[in-house]
GUTOR-573461 format. One record per residue: residue number from 1; residue in one letter; x, y, z of N, C-alpha, C in turn. Coordinates in Angstrom, 2 decimals, padded with zeros to 5 digits. Atoms other than C-alpha are relative to their C-alpha. Example, Ala and Ser with C-alpha at 12.3 -4.5 7.8 and 13.67 -1.06 7.14 Angstrom:
// GUTOR-573461
<1, a, <000.89, -001.19, 000.00>, <012.30, -004.50, 007.80>, <000.90, 001.20, 000.00>>;
<2, s, <-000.82, -001.19, -000.06>, <013.67, -001.06, 007.14>, <-000.77, 001.09, 000.73>>;
***
This chain:
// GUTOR-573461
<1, x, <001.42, -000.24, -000.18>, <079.89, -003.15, 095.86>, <-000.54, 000.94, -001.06>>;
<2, x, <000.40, -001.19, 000.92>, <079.38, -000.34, 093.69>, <000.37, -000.38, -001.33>>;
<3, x, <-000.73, 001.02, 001.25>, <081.08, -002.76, 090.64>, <-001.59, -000.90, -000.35>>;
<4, x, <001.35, 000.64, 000.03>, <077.44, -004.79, 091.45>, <-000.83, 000.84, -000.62>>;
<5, x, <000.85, -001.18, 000.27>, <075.10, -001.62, 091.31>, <000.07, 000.41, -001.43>>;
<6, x, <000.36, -000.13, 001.04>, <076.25, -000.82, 087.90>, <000.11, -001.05, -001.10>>;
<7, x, <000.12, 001.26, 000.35>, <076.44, -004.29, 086.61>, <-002.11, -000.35, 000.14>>;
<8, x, <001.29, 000.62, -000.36>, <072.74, -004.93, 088.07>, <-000.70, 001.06, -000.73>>;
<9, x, <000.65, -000.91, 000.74>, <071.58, -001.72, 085.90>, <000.45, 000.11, -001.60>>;
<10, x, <000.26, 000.51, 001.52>, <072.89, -002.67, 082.96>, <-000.81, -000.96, -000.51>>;
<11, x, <001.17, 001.00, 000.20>, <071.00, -005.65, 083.39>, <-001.45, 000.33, -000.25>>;
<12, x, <001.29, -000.23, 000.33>, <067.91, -004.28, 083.23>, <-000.17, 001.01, -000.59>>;
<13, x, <000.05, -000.62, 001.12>, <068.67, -002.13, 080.82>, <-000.18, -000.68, -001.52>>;
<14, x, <-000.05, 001.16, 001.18>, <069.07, -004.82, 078.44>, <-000.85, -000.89, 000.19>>;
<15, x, <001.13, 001.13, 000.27>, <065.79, -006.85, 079.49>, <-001.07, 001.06, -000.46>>;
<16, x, <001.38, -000.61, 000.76>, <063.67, -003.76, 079.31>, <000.32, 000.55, -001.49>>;
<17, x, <-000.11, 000.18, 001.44>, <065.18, -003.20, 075.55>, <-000.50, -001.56, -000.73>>;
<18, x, <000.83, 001.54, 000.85>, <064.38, -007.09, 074.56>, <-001.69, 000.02, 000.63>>;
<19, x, <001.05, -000.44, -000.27>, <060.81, -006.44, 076.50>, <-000.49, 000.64, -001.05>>;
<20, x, <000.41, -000.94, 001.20>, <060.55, -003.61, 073.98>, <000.22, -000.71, -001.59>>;
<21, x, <000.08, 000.63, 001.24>, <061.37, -005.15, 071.15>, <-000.91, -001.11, -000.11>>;
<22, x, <001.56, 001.15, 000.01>, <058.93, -008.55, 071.59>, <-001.16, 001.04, 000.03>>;
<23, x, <001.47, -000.61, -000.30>, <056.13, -006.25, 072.33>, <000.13, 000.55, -001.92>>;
<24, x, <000.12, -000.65, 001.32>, <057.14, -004.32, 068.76>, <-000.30, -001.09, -001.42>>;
<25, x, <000.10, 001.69, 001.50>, <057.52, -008.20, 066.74>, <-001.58, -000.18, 000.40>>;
<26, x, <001.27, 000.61, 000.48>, <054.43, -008.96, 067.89>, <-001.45, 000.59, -000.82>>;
<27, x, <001.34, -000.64, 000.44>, <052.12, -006.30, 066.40>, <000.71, -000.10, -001.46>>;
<28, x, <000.24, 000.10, 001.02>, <051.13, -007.29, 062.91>, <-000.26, 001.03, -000.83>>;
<29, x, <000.40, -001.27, 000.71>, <051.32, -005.14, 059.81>, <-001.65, 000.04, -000.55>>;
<30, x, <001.21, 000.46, 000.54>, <047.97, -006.03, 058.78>, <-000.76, 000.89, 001.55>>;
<31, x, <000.31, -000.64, -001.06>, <046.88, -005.07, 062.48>, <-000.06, 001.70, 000.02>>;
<32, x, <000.06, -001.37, 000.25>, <047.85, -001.49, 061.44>, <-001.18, 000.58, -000.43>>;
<33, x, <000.98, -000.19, 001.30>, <045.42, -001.34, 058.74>, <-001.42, -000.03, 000.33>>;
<34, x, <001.58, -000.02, -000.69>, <042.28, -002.14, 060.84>, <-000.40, 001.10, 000.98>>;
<35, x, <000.71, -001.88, -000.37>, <040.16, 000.53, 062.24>, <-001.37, -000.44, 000.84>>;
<36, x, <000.57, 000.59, -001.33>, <037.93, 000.34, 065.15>, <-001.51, 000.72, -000.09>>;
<37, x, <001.04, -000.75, -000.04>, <035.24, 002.53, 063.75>, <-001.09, -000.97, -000.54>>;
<38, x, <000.99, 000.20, 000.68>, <031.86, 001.38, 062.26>, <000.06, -000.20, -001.19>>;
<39, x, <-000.28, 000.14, 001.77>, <031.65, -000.70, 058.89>, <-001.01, 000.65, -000.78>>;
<40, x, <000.57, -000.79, 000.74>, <030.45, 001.25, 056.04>, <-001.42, -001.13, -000.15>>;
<41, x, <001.01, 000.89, -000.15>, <026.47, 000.08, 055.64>, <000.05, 000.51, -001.79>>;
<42, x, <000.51, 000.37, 001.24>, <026.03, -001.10, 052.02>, <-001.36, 000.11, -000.55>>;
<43, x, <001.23, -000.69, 000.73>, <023.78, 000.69, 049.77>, <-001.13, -001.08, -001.02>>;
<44, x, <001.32, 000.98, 000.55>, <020.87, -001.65, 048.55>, <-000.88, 000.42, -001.23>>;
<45, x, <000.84, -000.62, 000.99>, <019.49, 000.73, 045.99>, <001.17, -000.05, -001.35>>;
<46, x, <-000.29, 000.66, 000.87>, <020.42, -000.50, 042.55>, <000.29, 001.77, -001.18>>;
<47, x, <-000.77, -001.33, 001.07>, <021.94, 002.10, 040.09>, <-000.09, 000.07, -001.16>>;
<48, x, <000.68, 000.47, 001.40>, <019.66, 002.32, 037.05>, <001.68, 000.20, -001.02>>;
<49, x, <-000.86, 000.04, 001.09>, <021.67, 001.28, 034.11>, <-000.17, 000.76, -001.42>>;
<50, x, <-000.03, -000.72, 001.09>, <022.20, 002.74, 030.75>, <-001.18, -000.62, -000.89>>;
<51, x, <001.28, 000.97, 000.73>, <019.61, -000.20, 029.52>, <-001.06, 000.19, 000.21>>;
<52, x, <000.80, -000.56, -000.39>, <017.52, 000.80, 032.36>, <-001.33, 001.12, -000.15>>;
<53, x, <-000.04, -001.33, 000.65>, <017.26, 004.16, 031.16>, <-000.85, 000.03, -001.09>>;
<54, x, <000.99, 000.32, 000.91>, <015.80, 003.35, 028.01>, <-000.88, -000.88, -000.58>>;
<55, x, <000.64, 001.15, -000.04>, <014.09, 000.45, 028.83>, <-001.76, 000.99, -000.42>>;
<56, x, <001.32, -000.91, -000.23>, <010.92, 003.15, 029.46>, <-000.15, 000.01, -001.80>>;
<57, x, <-000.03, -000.25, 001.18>, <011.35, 004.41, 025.98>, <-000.43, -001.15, -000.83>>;
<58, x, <-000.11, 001.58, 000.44>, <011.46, 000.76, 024.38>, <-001.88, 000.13, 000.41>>;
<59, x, <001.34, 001.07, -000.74>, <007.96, -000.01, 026.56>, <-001.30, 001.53, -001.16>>;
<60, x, <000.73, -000.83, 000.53>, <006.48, 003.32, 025.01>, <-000.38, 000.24, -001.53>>;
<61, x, <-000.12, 000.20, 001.35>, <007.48, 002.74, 021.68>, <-001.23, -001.33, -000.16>>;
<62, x, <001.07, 001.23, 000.18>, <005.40, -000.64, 021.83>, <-001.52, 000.52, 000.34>>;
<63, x, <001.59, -000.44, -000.01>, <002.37, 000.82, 023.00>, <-000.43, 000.58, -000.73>>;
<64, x, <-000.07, -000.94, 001.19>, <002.48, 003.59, 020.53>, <-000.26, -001.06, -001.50>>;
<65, x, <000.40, 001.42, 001.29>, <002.50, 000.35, 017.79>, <-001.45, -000.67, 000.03>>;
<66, x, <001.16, 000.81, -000.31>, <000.12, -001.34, 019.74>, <-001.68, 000.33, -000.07>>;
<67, x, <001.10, -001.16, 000.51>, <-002.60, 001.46, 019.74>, <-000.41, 000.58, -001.09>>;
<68, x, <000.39, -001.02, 001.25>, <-002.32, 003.05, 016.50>, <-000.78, -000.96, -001.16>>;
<69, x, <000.33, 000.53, 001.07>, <-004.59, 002.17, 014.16>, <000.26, -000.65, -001.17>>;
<70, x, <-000.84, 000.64, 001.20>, <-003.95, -000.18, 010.81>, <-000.33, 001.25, -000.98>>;
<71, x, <000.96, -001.05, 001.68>, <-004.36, 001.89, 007.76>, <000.75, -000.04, -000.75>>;
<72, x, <-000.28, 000.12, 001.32>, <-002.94, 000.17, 005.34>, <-001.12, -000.47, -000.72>>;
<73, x, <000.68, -000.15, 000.93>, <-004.30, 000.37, 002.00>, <-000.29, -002.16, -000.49>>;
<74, x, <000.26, 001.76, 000.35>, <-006.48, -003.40, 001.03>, <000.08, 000.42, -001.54>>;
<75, x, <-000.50, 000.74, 001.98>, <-004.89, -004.46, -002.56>, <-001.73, -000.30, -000.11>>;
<76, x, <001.40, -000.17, 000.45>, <-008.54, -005.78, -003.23>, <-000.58, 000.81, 000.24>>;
<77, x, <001.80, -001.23, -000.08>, <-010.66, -002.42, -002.30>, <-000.81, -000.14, 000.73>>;
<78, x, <000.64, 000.32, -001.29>, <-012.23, -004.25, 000.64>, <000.11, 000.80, 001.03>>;
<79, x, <-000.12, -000.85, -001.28>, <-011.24, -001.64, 003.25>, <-000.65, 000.70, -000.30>>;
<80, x, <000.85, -000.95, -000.10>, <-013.02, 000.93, 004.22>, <000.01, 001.42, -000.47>>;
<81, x, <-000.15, -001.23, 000.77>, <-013.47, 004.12, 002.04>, <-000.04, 000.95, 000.79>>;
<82, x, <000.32, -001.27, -001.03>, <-012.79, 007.19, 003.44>, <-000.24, 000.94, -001.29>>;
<83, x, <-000.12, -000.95, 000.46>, <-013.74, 010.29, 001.95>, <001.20, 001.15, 000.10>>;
<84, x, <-001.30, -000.30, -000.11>, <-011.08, 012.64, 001.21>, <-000.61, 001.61, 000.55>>;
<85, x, <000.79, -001.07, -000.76>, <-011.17, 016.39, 002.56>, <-000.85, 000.89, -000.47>>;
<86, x, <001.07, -000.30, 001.40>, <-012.78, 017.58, -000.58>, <-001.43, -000.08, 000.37>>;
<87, x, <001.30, 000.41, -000.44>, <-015.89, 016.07, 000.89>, <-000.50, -001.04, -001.45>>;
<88, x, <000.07, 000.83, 000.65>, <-015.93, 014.07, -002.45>, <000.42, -001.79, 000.29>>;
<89, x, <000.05, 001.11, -000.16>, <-016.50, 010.33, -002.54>, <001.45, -000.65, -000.49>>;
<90, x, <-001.45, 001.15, 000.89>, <-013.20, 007.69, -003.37>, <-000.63, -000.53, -000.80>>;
<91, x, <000.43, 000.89, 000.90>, <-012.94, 005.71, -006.02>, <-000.99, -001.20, 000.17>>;
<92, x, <000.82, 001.15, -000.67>, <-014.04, 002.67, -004.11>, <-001.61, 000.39, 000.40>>;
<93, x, <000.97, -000.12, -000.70>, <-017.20, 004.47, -002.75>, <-000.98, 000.52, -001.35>>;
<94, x, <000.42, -000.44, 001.81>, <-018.01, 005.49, -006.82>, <-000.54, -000.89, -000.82>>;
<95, x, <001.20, 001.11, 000.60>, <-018.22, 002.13, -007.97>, <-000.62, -001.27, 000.81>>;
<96, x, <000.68, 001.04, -000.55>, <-019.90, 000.39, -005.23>, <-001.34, 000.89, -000.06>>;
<97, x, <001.18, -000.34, 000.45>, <-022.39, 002.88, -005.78>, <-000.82, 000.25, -000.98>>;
<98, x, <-000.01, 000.25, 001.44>, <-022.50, 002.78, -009.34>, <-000.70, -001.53, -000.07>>;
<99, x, <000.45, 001.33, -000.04>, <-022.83, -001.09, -008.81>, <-000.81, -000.29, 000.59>>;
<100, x, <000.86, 000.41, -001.13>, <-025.29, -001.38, -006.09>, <-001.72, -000.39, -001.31>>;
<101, x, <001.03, 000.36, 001.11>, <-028.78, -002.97, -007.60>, <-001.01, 001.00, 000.04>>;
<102, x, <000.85, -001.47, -000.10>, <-030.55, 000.59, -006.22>, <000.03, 000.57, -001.43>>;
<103, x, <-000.45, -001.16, 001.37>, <-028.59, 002.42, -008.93>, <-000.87, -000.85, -001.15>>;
<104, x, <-000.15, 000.81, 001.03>, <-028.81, -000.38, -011.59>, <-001.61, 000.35, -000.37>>;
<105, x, <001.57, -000.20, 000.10>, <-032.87, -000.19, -010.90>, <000.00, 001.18, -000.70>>;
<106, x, <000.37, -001.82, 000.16>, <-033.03, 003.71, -011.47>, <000.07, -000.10, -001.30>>;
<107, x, <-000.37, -000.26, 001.30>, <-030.96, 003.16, -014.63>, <-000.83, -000.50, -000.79>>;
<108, x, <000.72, 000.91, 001.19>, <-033.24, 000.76, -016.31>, <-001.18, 001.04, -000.06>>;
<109, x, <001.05, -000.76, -000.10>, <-036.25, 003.07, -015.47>, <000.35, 001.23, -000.38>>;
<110, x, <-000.29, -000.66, 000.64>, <-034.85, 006.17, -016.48>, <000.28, 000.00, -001.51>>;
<111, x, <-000.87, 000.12, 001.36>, <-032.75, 005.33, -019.41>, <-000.86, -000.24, -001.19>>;
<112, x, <001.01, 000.67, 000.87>, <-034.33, 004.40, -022.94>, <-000.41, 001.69, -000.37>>;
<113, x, <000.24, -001.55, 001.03>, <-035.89, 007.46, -025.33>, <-001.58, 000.53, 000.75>>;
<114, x, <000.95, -000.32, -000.76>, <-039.10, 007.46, -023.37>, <-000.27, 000.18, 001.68>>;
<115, x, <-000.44, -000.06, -001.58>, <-039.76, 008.89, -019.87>, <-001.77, 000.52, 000.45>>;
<116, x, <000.89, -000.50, -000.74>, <-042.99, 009.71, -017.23>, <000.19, 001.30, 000.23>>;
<117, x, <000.12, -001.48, -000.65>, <-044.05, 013.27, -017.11>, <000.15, 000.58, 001.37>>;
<118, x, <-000.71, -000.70, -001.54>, <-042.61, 015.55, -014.47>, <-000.89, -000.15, 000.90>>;
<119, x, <001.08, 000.16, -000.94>, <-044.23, 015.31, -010.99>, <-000.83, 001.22, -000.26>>;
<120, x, <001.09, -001.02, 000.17>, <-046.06, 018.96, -011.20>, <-000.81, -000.63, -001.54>>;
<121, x, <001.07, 000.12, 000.86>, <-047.63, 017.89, -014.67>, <-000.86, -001.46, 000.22>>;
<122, x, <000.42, 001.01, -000.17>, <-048.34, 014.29, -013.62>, <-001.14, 000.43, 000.86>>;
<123, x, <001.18, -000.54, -001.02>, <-050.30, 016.06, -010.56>, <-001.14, 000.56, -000.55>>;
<124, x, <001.57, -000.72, 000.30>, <-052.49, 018.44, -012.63>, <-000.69, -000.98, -001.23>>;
<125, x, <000.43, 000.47, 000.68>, <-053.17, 015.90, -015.06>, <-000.90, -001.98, 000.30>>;
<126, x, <000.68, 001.41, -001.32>, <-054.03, 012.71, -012.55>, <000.96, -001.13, -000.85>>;
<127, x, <-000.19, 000.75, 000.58>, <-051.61, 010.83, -014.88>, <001.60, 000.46, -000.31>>;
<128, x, <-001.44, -000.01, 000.27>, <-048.13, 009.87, -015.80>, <000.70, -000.15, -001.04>>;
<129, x, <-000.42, -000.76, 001.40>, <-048.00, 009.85, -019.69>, <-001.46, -000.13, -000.60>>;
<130, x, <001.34, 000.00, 001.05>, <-050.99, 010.21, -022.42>, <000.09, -000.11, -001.50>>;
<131, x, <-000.46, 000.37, 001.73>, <-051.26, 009.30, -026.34>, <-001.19, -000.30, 000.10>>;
<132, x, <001.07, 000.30, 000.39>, <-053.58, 008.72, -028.60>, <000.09, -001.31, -000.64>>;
<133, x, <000.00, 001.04, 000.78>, <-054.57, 005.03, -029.46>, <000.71, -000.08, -001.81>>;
<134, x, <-000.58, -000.21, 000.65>, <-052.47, 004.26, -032.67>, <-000.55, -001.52, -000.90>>;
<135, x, <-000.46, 001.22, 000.42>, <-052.39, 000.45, -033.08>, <-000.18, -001.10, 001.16>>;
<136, x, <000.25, 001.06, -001.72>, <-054.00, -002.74, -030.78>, <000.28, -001.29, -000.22>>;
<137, x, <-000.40, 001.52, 000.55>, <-052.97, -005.91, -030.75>, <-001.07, -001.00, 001.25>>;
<138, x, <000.91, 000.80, -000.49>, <-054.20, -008.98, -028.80>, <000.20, 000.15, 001.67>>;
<139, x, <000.06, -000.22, -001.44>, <-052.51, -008.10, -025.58>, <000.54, 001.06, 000.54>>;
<140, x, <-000.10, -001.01, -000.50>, <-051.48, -004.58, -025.94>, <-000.29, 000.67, -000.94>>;
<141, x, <000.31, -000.91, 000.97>, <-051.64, -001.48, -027.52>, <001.17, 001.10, -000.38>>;
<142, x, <-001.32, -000.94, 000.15>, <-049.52, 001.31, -028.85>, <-000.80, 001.05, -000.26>>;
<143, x, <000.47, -001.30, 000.18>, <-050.43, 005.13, -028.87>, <001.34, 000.57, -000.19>>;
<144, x, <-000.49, -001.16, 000.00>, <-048.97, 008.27, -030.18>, <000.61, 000.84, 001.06>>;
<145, x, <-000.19, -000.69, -001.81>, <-047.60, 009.96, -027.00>, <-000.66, 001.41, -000.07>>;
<146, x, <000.28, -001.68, -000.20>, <-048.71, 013.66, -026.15>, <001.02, 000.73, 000.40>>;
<147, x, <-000.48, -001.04, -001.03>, <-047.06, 016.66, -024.97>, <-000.39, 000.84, 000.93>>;
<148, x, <000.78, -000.69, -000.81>, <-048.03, 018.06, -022.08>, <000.91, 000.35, 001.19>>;
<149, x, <-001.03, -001.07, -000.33>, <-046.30, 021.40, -020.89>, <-001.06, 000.71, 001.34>>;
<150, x, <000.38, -000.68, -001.10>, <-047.13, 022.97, -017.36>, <000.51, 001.70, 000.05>>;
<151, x, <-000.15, -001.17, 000.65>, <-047.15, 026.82, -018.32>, <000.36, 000.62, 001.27>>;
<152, x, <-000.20, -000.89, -001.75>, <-045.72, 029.59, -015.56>, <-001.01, 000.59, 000.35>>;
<153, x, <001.22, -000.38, -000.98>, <-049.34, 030.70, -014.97>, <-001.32, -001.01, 000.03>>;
<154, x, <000.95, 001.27, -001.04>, <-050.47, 027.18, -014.04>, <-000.72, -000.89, -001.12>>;
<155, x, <000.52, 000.14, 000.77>, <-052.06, 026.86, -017.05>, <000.83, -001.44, -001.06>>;
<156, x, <-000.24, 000.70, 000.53>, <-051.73, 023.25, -018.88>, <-000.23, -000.30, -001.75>>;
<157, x, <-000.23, -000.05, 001.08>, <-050.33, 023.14, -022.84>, <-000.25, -001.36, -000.10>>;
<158, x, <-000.43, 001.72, 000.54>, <-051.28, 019.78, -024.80>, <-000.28, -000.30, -000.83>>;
<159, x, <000.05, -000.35, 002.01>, <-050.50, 019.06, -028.39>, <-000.19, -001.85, 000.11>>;
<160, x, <000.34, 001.55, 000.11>, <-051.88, 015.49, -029.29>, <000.52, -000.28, -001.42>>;
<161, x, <-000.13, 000.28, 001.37>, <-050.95, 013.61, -032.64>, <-001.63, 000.31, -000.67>>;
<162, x, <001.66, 000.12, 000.80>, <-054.33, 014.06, -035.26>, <000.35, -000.91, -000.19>>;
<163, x, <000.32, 001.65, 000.74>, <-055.87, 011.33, -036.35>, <000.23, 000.22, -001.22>>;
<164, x, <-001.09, 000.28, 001.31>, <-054.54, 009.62, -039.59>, <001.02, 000.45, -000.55>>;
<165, x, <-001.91, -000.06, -000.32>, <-051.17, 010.50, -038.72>, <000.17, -001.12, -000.97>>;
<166, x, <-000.70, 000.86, 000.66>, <-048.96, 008.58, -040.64>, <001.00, -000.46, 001.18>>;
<167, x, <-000.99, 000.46, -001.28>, <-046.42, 007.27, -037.70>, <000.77, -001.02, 000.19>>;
<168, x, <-001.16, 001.46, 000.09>, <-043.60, 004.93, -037.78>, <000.23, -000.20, 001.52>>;
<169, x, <-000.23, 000.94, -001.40>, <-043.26, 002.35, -035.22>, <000.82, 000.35, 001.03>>;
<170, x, <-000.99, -000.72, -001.54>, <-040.20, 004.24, -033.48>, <-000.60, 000.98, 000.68>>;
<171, x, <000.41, -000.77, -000.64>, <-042.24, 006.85, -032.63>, <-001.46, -000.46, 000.77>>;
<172, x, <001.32, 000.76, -000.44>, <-045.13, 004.58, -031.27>, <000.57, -001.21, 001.47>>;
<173, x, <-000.03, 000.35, -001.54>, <-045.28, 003.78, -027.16>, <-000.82, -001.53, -000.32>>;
<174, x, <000.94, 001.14, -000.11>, <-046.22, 000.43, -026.78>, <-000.22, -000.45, 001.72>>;
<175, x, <000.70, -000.16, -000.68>, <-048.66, -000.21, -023.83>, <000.01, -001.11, 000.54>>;
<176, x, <-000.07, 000.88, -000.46>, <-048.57, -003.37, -021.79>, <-000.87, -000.34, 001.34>>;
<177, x, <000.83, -000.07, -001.32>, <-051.13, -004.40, -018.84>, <000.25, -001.59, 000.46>>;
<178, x, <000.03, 001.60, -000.79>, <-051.63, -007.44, -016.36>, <-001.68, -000.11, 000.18>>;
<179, x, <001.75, 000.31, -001.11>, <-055.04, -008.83, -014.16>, <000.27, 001.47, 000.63>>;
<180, x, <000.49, -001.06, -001.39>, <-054.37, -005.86, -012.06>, <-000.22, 001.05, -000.42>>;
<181, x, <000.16, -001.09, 000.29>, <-054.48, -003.30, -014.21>, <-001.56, 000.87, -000.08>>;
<182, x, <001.65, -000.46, 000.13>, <-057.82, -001.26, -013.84>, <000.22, 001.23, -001.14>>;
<183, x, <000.31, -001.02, 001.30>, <-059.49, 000.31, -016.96>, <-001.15, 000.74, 000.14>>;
<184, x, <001.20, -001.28, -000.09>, <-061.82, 003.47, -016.46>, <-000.42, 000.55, -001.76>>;
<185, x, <000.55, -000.94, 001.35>, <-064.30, 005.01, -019.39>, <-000.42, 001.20, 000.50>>;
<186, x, <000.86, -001.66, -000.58>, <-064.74, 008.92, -018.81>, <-000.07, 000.26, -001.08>>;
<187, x, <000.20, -000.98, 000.64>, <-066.71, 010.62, -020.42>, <-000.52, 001.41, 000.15>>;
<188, x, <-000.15, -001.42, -000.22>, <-066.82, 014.17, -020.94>, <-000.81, 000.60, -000.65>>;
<189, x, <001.00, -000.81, 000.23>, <-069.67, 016.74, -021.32>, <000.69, 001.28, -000.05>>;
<190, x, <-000.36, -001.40, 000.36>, <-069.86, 020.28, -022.73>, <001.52, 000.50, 000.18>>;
<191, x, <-001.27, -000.47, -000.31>, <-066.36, 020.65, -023.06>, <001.19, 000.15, 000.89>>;
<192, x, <-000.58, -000.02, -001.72>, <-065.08, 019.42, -019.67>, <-000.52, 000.22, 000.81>>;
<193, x, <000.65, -000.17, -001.15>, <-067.13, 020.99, -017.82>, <-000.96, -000.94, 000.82>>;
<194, x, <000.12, 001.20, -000.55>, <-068.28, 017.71, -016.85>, <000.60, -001.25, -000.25>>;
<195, x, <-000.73, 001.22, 000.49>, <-067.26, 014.25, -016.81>, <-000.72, -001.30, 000.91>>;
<196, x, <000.66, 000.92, -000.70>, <-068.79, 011.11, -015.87>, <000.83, -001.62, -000.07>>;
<197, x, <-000.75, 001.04, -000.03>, <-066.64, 007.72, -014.93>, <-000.86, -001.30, 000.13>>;
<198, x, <000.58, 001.45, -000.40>, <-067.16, 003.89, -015.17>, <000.75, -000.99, -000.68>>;
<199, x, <-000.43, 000.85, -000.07>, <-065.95, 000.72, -015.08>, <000.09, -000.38, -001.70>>;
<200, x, <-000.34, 000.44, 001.53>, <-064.14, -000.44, -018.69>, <001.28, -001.36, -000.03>>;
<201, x, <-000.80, 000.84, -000.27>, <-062.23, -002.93, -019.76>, <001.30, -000.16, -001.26>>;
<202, x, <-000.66, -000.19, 001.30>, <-059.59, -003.88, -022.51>, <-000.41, 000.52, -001.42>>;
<203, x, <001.13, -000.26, 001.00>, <-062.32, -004.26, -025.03>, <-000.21, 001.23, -000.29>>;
<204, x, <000.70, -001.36, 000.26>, <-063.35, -000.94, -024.71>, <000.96, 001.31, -001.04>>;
<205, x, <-001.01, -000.51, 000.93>, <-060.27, 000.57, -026.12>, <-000.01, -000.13, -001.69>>;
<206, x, <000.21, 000.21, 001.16>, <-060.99, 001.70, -029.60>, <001.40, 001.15, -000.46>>;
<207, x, <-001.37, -001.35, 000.27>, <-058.18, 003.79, -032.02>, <-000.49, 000.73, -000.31>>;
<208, x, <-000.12, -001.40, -000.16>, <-057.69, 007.02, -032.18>, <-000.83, 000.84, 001.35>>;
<209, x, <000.50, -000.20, -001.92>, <-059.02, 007.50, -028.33>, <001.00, 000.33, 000.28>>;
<210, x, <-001.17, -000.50, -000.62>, <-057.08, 009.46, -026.06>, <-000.51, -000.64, 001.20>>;
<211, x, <000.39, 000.53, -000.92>, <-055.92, 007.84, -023.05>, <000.88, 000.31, 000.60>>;
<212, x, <-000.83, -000.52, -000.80>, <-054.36, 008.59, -019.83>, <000.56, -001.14, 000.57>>;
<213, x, <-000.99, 001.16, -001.01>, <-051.65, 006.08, -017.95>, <000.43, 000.44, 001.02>>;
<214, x, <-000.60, 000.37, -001.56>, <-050.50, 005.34, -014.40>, <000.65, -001.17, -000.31>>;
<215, x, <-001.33, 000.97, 000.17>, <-047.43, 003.16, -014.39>, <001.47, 000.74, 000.11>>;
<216, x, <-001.42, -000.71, 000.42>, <-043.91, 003.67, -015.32>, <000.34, -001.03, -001.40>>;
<217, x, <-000.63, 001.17, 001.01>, <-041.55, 002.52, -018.04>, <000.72, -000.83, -000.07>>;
<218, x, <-000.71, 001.25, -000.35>, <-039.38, -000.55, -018.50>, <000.86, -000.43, -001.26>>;
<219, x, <-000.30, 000.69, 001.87>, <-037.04, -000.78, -022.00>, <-000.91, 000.53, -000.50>>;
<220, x, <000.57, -000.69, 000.78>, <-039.00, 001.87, -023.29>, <-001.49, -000.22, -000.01>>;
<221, x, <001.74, 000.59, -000.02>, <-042.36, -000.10, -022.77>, <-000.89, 000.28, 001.42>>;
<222, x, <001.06, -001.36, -001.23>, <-045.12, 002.02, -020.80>, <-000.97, -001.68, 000.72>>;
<223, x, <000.47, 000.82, -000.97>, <-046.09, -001.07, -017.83>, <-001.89, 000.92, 000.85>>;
<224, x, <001.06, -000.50, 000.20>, <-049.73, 000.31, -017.57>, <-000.76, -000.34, 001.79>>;
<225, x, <000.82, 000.31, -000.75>, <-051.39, 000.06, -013.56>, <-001.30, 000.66, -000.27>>;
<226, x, <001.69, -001.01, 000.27>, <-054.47, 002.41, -014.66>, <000.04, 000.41, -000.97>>;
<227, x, <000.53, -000.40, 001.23>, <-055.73, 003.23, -018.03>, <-001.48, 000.43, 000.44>>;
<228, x, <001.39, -000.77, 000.13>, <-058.53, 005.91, -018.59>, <000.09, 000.66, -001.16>>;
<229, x, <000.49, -000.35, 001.17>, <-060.32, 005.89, -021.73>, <-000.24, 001.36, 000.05>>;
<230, x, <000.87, -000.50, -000.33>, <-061.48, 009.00, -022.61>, <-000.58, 000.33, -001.39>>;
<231, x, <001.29, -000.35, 001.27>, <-064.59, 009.99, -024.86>, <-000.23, 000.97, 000.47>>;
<232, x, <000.61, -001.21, -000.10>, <-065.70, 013.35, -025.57>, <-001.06, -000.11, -000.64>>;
<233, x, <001.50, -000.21, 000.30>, <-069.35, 013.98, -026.17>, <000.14, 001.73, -000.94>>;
***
């Protein structure tokens, strides 16, 4: 009996060891490795790149192109002149004003050996040059010119050629009129102290008469709008 008892405890000594062991085969190594916690939540926000980075730069650079003014220099001179800090004009702005047909005008009217008396003497004298008849032809005339000096106490200097001058042609204004030109005869009492006006015409122009002009010049030739004879009594 007691030969049973430890016979029947070895027995189940040796099922609950194979028990134990199946239970140990069946857990997987992989099974180890898993974890019962919460899966990590995957980050959605993107992780600027090194390209990223200076993508900005890149976009700033283009605008910076895109904004800035041109200012290159036009091979033909067509662009726009700037002045420099001098406050002096460029080249370009020198001879377009040199060239312009303003200037070109001025020059023709200035230039040449003969010129219209200054504005103060033109004022006290009602006239813009004066000479004395010289030489008439059929459709103009030529006079001697005058000088006539505006003194610093107001007072008007004026040296005329005499008559039967001798006078070579370079020194002789030649006189030119149209229809429009109007011709006045004054004449003059006691010494200036009077003067009496009236209607004249080419005809009336005799030589060695002094006469006053309104006009300008043109190539040296005095373009005549008003001629006034004048006769002294």
């Amino acid at each position: 009996m007691k030969y049973k008892w430890k016979k029947l405890i070895a027995l189940s000594l040796v099922v609950c060891m194979m028990a134990m062991l199946t239970v140990g085969c069946g857990s997987s190594p992989a099974d180890g490795n898993e974890t019962n916690g919460p899966e990590p939540i995957a980050d959605n926000t993107d992780t600027p790149t090194k390209e990223d980075e200076t993508e900005p730069e890149d976009s700033a650079s283009d605008d910076a192109e895109s904004n800035s003014p041109d200012v290159s220099d036009d091979a033909e001179g067509n662009g726009p002149d700037v002045s420099d800090d001098t406050g002096e004009a460029t080249e370009g702005q020198k001879q377009d004003s040199e060239g312009s047909p303003e200037n070109a005008g001025n020059e023709s009217k200035t230039s040449g050996k003969w010129h219209v008396y200054d504005a103060d003497v033109a004022a006290a004298i009602d006239a813009d040059f004066e000479g004395t008849v010289y030489k008439i032809d059929t459709d103009s005339f030529f006079i001697a010119p005058s000088e006539s000096t505006l003194l610093d106490n107001g007072e008007l200097l004026m040296v005329a050629s005499a008559g039967g001058d001798e006078i070579p042609d370079e020194e002789l204004v030649k006189v030119v009129f149209d229809n429009n030109t109007v011709f006045t005869l004054r004449d003059i009492y006691d010494g200036g102290a009077s003067h009496k006006d009236s209607d004249a015409s080419f005809q009336t122009i005799k030589k060695e008469v002094s006469v006053s002009l309104k006009g300008e010049f043109q190539d040296d030739v005095f373009h005549a709008d008003a001629v006034r004879i004048i006769q002294v009594h």
